[in-house]
Every structure is written in C-alpha cells, then in structure tokens.
N, CA and C atoms as an extended XYZ file, in Angstrom:
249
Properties=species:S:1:pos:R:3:atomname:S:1:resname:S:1:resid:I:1 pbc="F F F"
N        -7.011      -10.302      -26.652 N   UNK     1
C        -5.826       -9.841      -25.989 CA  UNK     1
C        -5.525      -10.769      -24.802 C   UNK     1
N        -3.982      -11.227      -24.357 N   UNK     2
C        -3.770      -11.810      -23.708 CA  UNK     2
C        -3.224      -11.201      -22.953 C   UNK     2
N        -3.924      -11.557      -21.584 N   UNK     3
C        -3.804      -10.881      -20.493 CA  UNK     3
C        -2.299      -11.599      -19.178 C   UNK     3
N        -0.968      -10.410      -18.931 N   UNK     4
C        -0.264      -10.762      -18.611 CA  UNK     4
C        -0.518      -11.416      -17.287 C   UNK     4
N         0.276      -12.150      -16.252 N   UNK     5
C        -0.019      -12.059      -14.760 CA  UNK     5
C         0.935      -11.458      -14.629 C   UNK     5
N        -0.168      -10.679      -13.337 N   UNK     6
C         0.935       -9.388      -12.631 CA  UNK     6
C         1.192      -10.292      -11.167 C   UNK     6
N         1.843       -9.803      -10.055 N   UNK     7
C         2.014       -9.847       -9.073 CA  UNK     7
C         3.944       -9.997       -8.977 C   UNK     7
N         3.795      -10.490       -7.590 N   UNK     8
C         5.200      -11.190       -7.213 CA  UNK     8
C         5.706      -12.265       -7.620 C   UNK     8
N         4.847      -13.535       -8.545 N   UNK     9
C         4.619      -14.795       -8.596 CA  UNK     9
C         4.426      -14.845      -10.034 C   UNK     9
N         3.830      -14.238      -10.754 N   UNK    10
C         3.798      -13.864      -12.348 CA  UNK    10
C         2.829      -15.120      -12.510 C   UNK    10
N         2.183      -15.695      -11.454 N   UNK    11
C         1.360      -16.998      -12.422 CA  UNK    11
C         2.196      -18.440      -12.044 C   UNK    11
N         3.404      -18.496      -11.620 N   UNK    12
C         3.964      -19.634      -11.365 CA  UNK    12
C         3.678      -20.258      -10.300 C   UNK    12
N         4.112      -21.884      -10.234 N   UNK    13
C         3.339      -22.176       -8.820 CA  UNK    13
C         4.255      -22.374       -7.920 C   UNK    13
N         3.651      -22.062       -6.719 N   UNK    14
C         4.230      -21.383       -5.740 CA  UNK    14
C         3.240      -22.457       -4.710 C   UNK    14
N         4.564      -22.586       -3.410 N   UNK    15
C         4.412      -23.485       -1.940 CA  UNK    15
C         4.244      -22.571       -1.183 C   UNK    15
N         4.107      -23.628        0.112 N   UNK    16
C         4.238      -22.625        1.396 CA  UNK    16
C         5.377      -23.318        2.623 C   UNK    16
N         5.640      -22.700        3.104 N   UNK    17
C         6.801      -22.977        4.610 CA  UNK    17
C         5.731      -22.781        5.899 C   UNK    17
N         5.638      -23.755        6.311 N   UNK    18
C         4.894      -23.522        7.560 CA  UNK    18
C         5.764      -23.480        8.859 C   UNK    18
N         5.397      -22.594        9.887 N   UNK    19
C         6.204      -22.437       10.733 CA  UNK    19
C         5.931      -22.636       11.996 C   UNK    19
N         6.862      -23.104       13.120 N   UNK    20
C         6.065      -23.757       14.249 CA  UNK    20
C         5.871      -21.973       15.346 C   UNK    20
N         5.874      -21.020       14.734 N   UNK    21
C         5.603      -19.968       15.560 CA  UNK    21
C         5.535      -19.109       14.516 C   UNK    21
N         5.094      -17.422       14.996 N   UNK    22
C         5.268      -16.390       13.977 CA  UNK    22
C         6.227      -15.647       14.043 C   UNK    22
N         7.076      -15.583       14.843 N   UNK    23
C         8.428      -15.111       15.050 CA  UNK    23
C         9.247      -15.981       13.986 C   UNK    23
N         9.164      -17.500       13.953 N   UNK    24
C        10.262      -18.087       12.723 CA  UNK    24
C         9.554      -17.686       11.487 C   UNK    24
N         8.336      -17.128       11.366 N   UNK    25
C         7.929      -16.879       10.198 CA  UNK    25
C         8.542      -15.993        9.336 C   UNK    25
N         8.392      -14.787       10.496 N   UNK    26
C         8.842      -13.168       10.088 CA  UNK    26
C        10.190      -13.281       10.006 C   UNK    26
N        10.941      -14.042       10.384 N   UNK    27
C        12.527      -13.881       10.320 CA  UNK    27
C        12.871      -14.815        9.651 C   UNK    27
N        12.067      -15.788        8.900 N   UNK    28
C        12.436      -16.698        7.707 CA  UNK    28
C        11.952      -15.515        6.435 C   UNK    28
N        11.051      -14.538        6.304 N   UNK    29
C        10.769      -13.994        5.423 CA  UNK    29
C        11.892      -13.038        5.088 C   UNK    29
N        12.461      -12.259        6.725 N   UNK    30
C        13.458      -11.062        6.456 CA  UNK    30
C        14.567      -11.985        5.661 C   UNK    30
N        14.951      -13.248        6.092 N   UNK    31
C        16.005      -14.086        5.191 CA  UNK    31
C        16.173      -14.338        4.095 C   UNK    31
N        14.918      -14.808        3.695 N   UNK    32
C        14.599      -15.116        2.223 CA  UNK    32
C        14.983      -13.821        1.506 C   UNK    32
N        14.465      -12.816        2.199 N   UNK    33
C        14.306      -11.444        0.769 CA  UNK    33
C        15.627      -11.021        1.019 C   UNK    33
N        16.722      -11.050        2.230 N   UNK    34
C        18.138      -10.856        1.718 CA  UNK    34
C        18.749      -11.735        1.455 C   UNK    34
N        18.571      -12.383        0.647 N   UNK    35
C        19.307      -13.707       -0.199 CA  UNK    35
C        18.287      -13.405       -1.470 C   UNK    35
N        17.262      -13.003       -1.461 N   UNK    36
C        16.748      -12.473       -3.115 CA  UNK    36
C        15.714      -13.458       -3.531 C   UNK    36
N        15.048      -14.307       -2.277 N   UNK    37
C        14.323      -14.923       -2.815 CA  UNK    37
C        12.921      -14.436       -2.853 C   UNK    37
N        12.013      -14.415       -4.139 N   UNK    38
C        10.831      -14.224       -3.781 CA  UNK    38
C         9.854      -14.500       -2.499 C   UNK    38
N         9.506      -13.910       -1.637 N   UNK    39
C         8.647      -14.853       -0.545 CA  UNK    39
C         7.270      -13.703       -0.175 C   UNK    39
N         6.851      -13.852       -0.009 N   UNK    40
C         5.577      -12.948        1.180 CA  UNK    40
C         4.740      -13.877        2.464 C   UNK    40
N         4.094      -13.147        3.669 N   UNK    41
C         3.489      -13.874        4.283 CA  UNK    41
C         2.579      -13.886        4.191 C   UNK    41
N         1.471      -14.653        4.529 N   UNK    42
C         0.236      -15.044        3.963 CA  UNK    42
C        -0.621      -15.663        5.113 C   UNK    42
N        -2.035      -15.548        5.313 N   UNK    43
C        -2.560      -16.487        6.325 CA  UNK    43
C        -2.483      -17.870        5.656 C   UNK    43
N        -2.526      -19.093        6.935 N   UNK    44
C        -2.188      -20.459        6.642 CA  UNK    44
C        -3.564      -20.695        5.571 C   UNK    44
N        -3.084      -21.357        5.077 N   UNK    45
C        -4.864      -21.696        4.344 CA  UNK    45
C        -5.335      -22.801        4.935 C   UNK    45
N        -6.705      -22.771        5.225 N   UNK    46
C        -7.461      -23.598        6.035 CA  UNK    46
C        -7.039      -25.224        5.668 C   UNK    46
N        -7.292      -25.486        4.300 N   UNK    47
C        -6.555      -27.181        4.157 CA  UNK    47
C        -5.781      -27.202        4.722 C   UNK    47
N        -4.319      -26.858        5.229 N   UNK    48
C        -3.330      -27.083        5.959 CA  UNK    48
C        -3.302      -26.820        6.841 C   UNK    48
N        -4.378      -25.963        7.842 N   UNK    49
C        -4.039      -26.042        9.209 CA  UNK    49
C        -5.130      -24.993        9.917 C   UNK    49
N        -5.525      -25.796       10.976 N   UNK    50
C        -7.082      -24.676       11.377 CA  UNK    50
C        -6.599      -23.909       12.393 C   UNK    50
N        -4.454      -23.598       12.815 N   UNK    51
C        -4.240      -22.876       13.393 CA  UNK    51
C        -4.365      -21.394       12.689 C   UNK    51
N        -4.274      -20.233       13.966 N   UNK    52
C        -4.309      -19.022       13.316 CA  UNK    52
C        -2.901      -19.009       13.072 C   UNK    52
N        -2.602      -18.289       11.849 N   UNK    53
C        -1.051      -17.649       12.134 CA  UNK    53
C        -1.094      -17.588       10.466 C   UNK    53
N         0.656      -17.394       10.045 N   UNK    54
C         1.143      -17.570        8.619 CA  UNK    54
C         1.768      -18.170        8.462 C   UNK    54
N         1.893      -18.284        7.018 N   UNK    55
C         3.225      -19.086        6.253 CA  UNK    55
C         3.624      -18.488        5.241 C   UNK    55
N         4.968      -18.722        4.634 N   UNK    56
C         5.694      -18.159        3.841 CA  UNK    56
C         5.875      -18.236        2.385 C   UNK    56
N         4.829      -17.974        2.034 N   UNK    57
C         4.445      -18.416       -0.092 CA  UNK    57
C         6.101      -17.837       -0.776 C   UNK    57
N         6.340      -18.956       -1.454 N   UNK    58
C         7.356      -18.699       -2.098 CA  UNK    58
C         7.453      -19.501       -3.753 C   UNK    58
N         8.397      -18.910       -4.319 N   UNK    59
C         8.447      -19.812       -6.127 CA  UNK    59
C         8.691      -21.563       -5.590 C   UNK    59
N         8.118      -22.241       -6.388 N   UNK    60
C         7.835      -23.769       -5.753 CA  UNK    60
C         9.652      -23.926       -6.642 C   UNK    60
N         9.847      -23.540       -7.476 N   UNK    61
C        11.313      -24.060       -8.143 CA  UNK    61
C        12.382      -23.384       -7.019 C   UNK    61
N        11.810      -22.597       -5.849 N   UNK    62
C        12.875      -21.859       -5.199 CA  UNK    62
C        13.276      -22.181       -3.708 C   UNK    62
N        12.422      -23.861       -3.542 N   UNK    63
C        11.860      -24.422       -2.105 CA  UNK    63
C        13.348      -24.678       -1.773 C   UNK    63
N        13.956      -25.327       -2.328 N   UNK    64
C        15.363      -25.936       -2.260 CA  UNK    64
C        15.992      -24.996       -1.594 C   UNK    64
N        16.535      -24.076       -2.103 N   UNK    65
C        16.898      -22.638       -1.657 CA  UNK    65
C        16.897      -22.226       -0.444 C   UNK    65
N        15.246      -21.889       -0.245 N   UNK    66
C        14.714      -21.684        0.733 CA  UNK    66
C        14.727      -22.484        2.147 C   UNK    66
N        14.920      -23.565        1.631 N   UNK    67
C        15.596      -24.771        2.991 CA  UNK    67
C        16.869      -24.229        3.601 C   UNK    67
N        17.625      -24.532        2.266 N   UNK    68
C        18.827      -24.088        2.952 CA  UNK    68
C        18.754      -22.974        3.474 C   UNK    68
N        18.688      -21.743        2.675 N   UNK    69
C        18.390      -20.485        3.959 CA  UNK    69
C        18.211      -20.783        5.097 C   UNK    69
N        17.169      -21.327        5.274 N   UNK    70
C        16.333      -21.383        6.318 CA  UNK    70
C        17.062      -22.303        7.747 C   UNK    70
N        17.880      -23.344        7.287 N   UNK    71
C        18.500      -24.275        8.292 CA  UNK    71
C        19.942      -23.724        8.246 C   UNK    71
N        20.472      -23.175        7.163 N   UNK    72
C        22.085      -22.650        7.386 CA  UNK    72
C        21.698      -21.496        8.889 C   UNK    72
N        20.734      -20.860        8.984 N   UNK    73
C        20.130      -19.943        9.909 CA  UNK    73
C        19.530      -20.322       11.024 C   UNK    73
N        18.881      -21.935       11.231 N   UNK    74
C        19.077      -22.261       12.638 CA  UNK    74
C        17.220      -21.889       12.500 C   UNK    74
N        16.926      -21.271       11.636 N   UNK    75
C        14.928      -21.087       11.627 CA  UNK    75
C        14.337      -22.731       11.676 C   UNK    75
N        13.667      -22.692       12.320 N   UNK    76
C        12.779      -24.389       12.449 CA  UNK    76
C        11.480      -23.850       11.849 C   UNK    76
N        11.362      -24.988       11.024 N   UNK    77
C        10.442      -25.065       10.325 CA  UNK    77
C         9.049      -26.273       10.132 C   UNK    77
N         8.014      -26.559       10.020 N   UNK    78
C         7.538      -27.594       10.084 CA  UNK    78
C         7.140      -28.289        8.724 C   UNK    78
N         7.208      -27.970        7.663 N   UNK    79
C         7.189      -28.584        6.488 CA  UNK    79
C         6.865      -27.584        5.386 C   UNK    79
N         6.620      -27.776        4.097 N   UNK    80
C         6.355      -27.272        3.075 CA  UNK    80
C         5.215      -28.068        2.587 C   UNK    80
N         4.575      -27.267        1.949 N   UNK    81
C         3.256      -28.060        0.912 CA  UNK    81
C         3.004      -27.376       -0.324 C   UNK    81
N         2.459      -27.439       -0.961 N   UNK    82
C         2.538      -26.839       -2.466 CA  UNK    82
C         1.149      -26.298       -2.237 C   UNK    82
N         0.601      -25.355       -2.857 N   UNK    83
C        -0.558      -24.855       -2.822 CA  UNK    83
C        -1.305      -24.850       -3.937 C   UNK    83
C-alpha cells in the first residue's frame, strides 16, 4: 500500500523566507494566507542561521508569488533558500 503525504505541503518541495525580524515574519505569514498562499512559520534551521527566530516555509513553485506579496507590502525580507 502506498502511503499518501499528508500535511500542508503534500510532499512537495518547499523554501524558506528569512526575515530580518519576527514581526516581518508574522505579518509576511498573515499576507501570504490572505492572498491563498500556502505558508507556515517554522524555527530557522540551523544550516541557515544560528540566529533564534523563524522563517516562512512555503511551496518552492509559489516563491515568485510570495516576493511579490511580500514587496507590493513594503515587508523586508533577507533572502530565500530552498530546504
């Protein structure tokens, strides 16, 4: 039996938005999900950064998107990386 993936992400690969605070985090996330994009927050993962805080896991086909959101809105951001 083949076993489905469950979650938010179904198995696809999925980036992250790193953010230069947690305030642009949380209000890049409230953005994303009213515009319909998949996103959740997540701790940073240690390869990318030995600060504490989060970043914003989202569909890697949905980064594009998610830019724009994110700069039509004035959110600063410090890069994306794929996970």
């Amino acid at each position: 039996m083949v076993k489905k993936p469950r979650g938010l992400f179904e198995g696809k690969p999925t980036r992250v938005a790193l953010f230069y605070s947690m305030h642009y985090a949380i209000r890049a996330e409230k953005l994303a999900m009213e515009k319909g994009l998949r996103v959740k927050l997540i701790p940073i993962p240690r390869h990318l950064s030995s600060d504490c805080g989060v970043c914003l896991q989202h569909l890697a086909s949905e980064s594009e998107r998610l830019r724009e959101v994110l700069e039509s809105a004035g959110v600063e951001y410090d890069r994306f990386e794929d996970l």
